[in-house]
C-alpha positions as CSV (number, residue, x, y, z in Angstrom):
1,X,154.0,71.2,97.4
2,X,150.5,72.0,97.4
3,X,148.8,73.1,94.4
4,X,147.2,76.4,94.9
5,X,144.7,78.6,92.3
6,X,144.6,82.5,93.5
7,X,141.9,83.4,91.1
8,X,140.3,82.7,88.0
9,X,143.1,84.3,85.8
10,X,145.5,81.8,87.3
11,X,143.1,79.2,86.7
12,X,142.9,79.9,82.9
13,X,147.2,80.4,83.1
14,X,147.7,77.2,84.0
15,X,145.4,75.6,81.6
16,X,147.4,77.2,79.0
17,X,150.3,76.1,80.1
18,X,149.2,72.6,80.5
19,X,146.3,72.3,78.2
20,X,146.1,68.5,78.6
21,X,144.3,69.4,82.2
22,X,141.6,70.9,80.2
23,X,140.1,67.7,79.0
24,X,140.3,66.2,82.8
25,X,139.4,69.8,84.3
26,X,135.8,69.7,81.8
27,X,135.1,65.8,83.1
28,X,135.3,67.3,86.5
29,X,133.3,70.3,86.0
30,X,130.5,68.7,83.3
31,X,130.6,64.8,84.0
32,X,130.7,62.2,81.3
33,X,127.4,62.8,80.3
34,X,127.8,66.0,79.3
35,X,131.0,65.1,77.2
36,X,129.3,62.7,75.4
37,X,127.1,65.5,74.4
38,X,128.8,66.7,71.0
39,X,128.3,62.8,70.4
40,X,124.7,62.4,70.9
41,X,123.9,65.5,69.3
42,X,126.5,64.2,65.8
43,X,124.3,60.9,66.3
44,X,121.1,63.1,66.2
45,X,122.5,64.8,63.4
46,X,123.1,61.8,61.3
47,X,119.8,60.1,62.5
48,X,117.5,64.2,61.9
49,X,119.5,63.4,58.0
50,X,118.3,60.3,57.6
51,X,115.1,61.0,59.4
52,X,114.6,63.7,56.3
53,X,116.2,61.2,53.5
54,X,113.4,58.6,54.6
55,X,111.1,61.5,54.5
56,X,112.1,62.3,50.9
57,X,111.7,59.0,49.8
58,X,108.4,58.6,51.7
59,X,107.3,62.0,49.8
60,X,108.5,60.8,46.5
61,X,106.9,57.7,46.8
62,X,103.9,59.6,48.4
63,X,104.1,61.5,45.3
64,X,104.2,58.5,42.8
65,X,101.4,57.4,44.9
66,X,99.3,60.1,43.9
67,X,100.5,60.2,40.4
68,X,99.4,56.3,40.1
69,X,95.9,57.2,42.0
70,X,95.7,60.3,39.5
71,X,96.5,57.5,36.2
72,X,93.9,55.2,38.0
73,X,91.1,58.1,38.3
74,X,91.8,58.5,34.4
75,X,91.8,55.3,33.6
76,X,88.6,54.9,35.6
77,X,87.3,57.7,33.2
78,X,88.0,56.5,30.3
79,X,86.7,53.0,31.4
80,X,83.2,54.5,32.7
81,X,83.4,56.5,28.9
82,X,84.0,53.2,27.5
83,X,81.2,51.4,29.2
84,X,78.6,54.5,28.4
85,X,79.7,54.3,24.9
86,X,79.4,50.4,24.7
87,X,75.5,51.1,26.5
88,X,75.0,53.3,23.9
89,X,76.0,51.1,21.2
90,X,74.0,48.1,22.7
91,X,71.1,50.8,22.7
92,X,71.6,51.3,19.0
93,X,71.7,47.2,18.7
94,X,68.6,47.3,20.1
95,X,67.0,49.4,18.1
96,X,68.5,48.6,14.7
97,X,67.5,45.0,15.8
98,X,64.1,46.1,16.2
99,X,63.9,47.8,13.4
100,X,65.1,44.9,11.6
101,X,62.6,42.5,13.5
102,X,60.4,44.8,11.9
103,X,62.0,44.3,8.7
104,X,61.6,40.9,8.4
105,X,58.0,40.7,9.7
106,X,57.3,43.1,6.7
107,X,59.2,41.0,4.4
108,X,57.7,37.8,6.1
109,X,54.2,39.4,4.9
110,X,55.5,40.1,1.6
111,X,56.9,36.6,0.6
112,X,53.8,35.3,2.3
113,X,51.9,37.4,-0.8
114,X,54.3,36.6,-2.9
115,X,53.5,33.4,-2.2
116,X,50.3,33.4,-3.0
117,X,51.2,35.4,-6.2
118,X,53.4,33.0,-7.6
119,X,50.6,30.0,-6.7
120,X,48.1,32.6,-8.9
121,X,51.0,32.7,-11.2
122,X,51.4,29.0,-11.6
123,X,47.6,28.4,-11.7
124,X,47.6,31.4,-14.5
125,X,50.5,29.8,-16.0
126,X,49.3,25.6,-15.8
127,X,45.9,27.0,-17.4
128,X,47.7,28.6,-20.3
129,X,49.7,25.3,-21.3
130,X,46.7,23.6,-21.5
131,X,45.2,26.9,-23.3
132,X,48.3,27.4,-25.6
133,X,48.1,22.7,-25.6
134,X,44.5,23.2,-26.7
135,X,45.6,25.5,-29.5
136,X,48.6,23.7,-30.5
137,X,45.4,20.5,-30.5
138,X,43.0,22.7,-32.3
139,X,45.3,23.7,-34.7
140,X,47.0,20.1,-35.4
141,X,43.4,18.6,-35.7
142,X,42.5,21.4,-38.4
143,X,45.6,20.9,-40.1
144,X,44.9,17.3,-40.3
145,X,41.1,17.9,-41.9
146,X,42.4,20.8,-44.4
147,X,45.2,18.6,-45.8
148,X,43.6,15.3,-45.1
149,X,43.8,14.5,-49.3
150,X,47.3,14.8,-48.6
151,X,48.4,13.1,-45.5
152,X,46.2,10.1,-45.6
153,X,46.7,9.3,-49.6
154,X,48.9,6.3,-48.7
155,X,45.7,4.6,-47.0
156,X,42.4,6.3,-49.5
157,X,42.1,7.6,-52.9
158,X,39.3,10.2,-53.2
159,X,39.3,11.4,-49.6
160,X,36.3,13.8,-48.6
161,X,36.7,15.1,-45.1
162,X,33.2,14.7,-42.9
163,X,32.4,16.9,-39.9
164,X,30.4,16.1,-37.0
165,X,27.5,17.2,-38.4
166,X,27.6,14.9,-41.1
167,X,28.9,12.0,-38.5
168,X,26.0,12.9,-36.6
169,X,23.3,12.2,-39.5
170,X,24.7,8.9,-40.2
171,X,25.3,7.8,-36.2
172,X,21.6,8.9,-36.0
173,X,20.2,6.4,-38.1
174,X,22.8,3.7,-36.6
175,X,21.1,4.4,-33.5
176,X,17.6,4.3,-34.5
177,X,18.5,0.7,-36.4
178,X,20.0,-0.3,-32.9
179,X,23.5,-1.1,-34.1
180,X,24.9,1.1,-31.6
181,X,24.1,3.4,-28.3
182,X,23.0,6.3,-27.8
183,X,26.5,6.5,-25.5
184,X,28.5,5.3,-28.2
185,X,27.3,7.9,-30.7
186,X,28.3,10.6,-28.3
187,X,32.1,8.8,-27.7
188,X,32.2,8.5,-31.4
189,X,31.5,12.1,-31.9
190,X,34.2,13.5,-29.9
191,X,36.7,12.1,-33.2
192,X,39.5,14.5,-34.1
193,X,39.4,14.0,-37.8
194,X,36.7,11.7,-39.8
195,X,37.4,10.7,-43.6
196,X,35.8,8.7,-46.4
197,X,37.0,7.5,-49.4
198,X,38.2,4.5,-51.6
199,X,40.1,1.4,-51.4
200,X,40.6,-1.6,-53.6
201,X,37.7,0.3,-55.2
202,X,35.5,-0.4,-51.6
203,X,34.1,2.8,-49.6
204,X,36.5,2.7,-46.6
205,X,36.0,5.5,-43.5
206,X,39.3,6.3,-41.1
207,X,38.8,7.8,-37.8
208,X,41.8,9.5,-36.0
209,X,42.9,11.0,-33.1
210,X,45.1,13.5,-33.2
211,X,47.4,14.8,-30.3
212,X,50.8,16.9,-30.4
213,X,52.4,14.2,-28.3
214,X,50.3,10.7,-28.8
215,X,49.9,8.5,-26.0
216,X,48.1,4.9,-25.4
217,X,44.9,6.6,-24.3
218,X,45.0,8.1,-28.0
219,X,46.0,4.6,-29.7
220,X,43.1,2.9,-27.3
221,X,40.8,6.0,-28.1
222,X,40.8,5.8,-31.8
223,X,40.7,1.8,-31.8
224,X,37.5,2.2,-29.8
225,X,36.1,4.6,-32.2
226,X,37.1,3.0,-35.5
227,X,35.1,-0.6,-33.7
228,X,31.9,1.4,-33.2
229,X,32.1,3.2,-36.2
230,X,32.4,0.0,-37.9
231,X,29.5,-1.2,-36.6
232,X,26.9,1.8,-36.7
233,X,28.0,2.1,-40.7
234,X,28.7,-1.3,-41.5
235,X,31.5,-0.3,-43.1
236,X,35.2,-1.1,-42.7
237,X,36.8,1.7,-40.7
238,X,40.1,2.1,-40.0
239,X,41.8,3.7,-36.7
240,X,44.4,6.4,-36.9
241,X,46.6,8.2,-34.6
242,X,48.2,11.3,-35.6
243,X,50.4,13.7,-34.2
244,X,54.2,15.3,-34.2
245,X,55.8,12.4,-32.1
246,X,54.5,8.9,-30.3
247,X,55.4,7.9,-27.0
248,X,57.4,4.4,-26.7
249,X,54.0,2.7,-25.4
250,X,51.9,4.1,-27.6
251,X,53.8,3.1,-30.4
252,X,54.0,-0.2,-29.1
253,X,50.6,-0.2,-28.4
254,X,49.3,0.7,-32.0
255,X,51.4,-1.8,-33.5
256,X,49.6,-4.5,-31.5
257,X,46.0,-3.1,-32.2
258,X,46.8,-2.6,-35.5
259,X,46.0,1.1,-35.4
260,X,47.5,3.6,-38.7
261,X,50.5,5.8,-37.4
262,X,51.0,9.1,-38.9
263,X,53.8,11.8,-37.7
264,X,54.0,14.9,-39.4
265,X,51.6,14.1,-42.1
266,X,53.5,10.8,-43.2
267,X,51.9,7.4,-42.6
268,X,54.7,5.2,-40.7
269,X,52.5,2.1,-40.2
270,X,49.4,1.2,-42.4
271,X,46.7,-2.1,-41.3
């Protein structure tokens, strides 16, 4: 029996009352593309979301991109802030170090006169030992001729003290008789202390030298002076060295030449 559609109604009848034609009836009318249709577009649904998922995450790590770019740029700051402030600080280096430069070229000029002060000083200070040594001679040498009577009593009864005048008077005529030199009269004359007086009832003289600290030059000095003196009065003199201490050679030294030691105003040795 053949199968025949009157009209559209008909058409639409049917298809309700066998609606599994529809399916076959739209491949018919459409084709198997056009089916496929609602699948392509779910597809291009699913890929459009995931299209705007990648988007999102390409924005959020677009946006973290320009967050780290924006830390960098303030990081860059603060590094270019750091720099100018290290410049600055090198600047101030620079001139404090100058400055100190400076400094030390003043102070260089200073020291350099302090220096010089301090040579002054020691000069000052060399020429007032011998000054204040000179004293200290001076005044052992006159307390050696004002207490003579007293210190040299072990060696002379009836000391009298002569000065250089009086040593002069009797070198003169010693000289004029030829028994010495002019240039032993004036080494004679630079004694310390000069004395006469008696022993084993004989006129005796003593020359001494004294020094605060007695050396050989002393012991050799007053042995020198006691042999001329000896011969220009013709007269037995005897040597003396005088002072508050001896040095080890000197002592030695006046124990060999037989010359009178006397420390602190007592004789220790006596020829």
């Amino acid at each position: 029996m053949p199968f025949v559609v009157g009209d559209l109604q008909d058409l639409i009848r049917l298809l309700e009352q066998h609606p599994e034609w529809k399916g076959a009836l739209r491949a018919s009318l459409l084709g198997e593309e056009v089916l496929q249709l609602p699948f392509v577009v779910r597809e291009l649904a699913e890929a459009q979301k995931r299209t705007e998922q990648r988007v999102e995450e390409l924005a959020q790590a677009q946006k973290r991109t320009e967050q780290r770019v924006e830390e960098l740029t303030e990081a860059q700051k603060r590094t270019e802030q750091r720099v100018e402030e290290l410049v600055q600080a090198q600047k101030r280096t620079e001139q404090a170090l100058a400055r100190l430069t400076s400094e030390v070229a003043d102070l260089k000029v200073e020291v350099a006169g302090l220096k010089k002060d301090v040579g002054a000083l020691k000069v000052d200070v060399a020429g007032l030992k011998v000054d204040v040594g000179d004293l200290k001679g001076d005044s052992l040498e006159r307390r050696y001729r004002e207490r003579a009577a007293s210190y040299f009593q072990r060696l002379l009864r009836r000391i009298r003290v002569l000065d250089h005048q009086q040593a002069g008077d009797l070198l003169d005529d010693a000289v004029e008789a030829g028994r010495i030199t002019p240039e032993e009269r004036a080494d004679v004359l630079g004694f310390d202390v000069l004395v006469t007086g008696l022993r084993d009832s004989g006129q005796v003289y003593l020359v001494a030298e004294v020094s605060a600290v007695v050396d050989v030059r002393d012991v050799e000095r007053a042995a020198q002076r006691s042999e001329i003196l000896g011969r220009a009065l013709q007269a037995k003199v005897l040597a003396a060295v005088a002072g508050t201490r001896l040095s080890p050679d000197a002592e030695e030294q006046a124990r060999a030449s037989g010359v009178v030691v006397v420390v602190d105003g007592a004789v220790q040795t006596a020829s």
